[in-house]
DSSP file (Angstrom, degrees, kcal/mol; ACC not computed):
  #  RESIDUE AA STRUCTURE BP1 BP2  ACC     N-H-->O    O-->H-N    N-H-->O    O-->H-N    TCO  KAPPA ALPHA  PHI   PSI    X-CA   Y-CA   Z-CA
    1    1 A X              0   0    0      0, 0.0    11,-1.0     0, 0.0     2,-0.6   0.000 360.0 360.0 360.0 133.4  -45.6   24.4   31.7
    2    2 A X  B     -A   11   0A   0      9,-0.2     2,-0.2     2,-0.0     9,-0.2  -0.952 360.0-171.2-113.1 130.0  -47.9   26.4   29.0
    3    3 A X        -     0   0    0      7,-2.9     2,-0.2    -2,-0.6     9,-0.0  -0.414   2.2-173.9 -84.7 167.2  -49.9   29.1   30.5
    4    4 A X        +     0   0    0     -2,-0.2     5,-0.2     5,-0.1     2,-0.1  -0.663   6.6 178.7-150.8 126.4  -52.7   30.9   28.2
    5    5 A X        -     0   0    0      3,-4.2     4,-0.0    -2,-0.2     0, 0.0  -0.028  52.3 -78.8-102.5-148.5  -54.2   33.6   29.4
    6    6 A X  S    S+     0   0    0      1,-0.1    24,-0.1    -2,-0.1     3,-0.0   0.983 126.4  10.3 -82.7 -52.1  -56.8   35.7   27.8
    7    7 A X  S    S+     0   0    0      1,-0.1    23,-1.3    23,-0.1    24,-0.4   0.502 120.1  47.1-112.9  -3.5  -54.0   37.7   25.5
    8    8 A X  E     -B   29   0B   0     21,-0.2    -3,-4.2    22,-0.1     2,-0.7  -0.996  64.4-124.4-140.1 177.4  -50.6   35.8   25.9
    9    9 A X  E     -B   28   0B   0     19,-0.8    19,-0.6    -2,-0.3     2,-0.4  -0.798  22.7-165.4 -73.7  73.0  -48.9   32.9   25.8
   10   10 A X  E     -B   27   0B   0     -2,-0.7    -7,-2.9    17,-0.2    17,-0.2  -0.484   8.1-174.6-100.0 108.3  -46.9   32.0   28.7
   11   11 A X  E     -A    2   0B   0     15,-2.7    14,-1.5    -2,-0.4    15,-0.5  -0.792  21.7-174.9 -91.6 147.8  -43.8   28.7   28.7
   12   12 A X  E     -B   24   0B   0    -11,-1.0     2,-0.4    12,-0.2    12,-0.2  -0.886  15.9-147.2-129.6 164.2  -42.8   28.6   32.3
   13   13 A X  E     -B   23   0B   0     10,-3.3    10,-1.5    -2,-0.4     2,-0.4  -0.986  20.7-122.2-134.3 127.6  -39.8   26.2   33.5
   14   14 A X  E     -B   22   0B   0     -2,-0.4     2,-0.4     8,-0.3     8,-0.2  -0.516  17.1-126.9 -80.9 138.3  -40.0   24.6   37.1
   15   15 A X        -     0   0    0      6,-2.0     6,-0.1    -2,-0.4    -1,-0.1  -0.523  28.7-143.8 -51.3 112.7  -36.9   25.4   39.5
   16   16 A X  S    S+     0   0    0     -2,-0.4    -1,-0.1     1,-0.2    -2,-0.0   0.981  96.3  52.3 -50.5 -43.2  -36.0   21.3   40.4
   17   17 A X  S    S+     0   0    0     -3,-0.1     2,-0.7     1,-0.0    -1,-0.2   0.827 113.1  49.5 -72.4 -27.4  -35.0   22.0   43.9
   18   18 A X        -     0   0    0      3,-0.1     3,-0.4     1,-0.1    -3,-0.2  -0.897  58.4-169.1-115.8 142.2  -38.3   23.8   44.6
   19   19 A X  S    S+     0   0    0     -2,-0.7    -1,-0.1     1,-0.2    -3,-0.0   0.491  86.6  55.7 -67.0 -23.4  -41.8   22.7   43.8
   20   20 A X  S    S+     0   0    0      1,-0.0     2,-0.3    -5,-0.0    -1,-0.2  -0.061  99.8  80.4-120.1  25.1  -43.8   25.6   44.4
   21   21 A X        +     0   0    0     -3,-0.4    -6,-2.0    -6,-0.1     2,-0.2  -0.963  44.0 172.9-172.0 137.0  -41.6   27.9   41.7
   22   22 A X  E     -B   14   0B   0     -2,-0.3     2,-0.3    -8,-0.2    -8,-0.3  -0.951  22.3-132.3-136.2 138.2  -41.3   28.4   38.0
   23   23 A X  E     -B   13   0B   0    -10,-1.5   -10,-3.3    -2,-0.2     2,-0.4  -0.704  29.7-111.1 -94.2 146.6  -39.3   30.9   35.6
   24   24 A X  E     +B   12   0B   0     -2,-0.3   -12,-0.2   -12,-0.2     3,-0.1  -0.617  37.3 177.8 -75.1 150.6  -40.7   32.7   33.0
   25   25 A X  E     -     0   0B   0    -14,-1.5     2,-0.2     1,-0.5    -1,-0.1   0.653  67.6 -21.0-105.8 -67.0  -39.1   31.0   29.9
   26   26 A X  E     -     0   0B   0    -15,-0.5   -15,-2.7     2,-0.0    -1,-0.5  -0.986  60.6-160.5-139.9 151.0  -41.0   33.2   26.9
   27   27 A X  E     -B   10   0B   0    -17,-0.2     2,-0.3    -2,-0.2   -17,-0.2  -0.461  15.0-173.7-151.2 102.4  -44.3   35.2   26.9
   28   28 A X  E     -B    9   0B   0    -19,-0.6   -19,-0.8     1,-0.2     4,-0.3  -0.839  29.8-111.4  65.9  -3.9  -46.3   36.1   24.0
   29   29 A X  E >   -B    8   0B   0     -2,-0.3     3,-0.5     1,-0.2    -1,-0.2   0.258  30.7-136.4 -29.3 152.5  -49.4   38.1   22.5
   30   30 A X  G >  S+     0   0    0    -23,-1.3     3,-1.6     1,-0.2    -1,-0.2   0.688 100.7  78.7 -86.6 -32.7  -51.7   35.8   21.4
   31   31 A X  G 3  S+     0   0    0    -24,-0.4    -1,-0.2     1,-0.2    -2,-0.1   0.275  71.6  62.5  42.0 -78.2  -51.6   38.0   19.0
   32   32 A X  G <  S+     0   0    0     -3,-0.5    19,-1.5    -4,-0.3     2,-0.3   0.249  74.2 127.0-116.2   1.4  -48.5   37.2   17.1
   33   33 A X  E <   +C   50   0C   0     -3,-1.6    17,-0.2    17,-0.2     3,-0.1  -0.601  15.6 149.9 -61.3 115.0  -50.0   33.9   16.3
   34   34 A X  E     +     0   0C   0     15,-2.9     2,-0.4    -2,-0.3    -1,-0.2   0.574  64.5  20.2-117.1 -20.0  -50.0   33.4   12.6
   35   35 A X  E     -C   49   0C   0     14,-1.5    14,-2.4     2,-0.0     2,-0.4  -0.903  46.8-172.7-136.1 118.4  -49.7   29.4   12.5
   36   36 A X  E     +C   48   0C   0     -2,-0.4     2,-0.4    12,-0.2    12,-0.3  -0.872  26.8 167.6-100.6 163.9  -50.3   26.4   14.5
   37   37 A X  E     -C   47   0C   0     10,-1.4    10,-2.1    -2,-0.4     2,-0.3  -0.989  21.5-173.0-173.0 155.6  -49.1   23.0   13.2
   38   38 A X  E     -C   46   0C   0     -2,-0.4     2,-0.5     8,-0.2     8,-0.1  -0.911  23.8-122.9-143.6 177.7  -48.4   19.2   13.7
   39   39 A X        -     0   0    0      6,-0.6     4,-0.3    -2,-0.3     6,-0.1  -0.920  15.1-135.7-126.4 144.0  -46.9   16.4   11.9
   40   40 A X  S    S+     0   0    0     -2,-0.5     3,-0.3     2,-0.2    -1,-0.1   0.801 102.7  54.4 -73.1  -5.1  -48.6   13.5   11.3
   41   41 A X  S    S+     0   0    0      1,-0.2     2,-0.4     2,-0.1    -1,-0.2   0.969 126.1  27.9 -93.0 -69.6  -45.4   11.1   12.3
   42   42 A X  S    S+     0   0    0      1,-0.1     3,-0.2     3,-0.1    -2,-0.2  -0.492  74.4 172.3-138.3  32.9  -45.3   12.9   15.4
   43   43 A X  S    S+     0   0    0     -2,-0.4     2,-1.5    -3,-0.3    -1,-0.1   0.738  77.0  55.6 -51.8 -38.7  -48.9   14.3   16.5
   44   44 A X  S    S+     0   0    0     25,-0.1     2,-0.5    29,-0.1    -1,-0.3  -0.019  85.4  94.0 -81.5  62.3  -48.1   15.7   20.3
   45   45 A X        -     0   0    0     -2,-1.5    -6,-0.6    -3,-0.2     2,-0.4  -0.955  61.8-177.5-126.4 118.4  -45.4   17.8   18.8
   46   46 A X  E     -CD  38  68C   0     22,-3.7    22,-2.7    -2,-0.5     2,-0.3  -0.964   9.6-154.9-132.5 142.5  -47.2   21.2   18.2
   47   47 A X  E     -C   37   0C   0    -10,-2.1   -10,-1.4    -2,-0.4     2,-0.2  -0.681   2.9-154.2-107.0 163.0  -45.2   24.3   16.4
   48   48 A X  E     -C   36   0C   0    -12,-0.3    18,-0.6    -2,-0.3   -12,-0.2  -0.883   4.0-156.2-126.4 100.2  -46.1   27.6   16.9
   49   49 A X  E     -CE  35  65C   0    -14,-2.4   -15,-2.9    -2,-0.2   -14,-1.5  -0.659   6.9-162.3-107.5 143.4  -45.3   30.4   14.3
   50   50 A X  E     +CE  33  64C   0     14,-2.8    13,-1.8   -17,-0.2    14,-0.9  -0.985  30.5 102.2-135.9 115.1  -45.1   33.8   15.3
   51   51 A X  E     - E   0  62C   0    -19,-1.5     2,-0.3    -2,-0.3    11,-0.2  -0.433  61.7 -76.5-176.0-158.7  -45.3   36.6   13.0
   52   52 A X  E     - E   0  61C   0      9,-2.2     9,-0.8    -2,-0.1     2,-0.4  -0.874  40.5-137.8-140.8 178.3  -46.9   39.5   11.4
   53   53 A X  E     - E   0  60C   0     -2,-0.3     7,-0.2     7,-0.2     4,-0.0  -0.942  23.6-106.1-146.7 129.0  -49.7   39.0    8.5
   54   54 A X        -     0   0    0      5,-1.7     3,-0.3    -2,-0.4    -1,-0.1   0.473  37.6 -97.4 -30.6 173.8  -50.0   41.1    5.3
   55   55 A X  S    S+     0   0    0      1,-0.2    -1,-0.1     2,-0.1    -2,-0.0   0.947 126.5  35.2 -83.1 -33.3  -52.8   43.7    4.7
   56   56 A X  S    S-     0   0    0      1,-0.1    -1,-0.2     3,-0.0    -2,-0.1   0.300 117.8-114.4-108.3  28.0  -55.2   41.5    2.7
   57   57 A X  S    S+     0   0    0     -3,-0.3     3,-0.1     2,-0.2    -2,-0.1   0.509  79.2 120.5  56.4  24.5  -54.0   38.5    5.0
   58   58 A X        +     0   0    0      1,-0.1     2,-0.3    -5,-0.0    -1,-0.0   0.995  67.2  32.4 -17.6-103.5  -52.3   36.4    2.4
   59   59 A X        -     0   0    0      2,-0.0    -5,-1.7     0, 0.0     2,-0.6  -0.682  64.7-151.7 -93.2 131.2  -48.9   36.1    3.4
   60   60 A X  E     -E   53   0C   0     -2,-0.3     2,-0.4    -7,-0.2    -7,-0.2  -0.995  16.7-138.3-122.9 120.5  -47.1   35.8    7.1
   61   61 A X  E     -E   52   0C   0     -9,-0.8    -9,-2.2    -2,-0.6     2,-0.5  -0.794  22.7-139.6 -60.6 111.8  -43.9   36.9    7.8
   62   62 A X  E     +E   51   0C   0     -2,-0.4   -11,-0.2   -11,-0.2     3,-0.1  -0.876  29.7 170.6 -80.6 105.7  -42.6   34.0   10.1
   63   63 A X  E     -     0   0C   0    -13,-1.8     2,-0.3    -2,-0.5   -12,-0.2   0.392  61.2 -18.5-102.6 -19.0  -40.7   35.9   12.7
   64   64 A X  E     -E   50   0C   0    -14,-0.9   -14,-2.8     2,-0.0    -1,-0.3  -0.970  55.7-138.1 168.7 168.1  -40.1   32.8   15.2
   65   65 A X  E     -E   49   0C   0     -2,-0.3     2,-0.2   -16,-0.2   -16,-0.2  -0.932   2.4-154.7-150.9 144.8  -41.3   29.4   16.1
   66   66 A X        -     0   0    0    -18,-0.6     2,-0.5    -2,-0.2    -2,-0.0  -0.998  12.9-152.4-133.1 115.9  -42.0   27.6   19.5
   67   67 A X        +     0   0    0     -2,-0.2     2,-0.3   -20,-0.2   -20,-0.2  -0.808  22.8 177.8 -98.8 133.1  -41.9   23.4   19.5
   68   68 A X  B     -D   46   0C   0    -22,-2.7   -22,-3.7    -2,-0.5     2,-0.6  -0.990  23.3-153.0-134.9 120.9  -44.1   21.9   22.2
   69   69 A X        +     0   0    0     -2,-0.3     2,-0.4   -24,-0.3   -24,-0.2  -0.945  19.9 173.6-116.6 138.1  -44.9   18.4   23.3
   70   70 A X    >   -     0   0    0     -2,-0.6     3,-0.6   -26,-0.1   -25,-0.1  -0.995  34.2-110.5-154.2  98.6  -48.1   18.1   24.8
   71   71 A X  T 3  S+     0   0    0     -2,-0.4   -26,-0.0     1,-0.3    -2,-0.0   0.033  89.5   2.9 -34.2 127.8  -49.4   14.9   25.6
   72   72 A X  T 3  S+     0   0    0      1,-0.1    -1,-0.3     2,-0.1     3,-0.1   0.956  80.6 151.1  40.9  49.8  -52.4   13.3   23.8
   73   73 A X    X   +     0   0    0     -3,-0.6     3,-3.3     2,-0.1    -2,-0.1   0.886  59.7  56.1 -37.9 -61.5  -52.4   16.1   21.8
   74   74 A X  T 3  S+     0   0    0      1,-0.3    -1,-0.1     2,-0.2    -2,-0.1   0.512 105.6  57.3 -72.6   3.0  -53.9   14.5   18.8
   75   75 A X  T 3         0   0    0     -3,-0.1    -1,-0.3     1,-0.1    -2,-0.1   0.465 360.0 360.0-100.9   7.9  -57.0   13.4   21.1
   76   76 A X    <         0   0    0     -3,-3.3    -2,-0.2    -4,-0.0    -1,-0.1   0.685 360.0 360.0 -65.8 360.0  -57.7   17.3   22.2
């Protein structure tokens, strides 16, 4: 499951045996979002780059990356 709240970014994982319960997986600043991306082969596959971005906002330092597929993406 992906949460977003107002400031992060939340992956949760359901328990199997219970329905009603989820672990936090990873969560986020929204923040630390420097890239979002897709492939055209492959549109509901959405990357998520996480990082820090130079002072005159150039360049990001790609500190870590989250692969998500998320249905009918490419009609949001």
């Amino acid at each position: 499951i992906l949460l977003v709240t107002e400031t992060h970014l939340i992956v949760l994982r359901k328990f199997p045996e219970r329905r009603d319960a989820a672990r936090v997986i990873v969560k986020r600043p929204l923040s630390s979002i420097v890239k979002i991306t897709s492939r055209r082969r492959h549109p509901n596959l959405i990357t998520f780059h996480y990082g820090s971005v130079t002072q005159n906002n150039d360049d990001a330092t790609i500190s870590d990356m989250d692969l998500f597929s998320i249905p009918n993406a490419s009609e949001a």
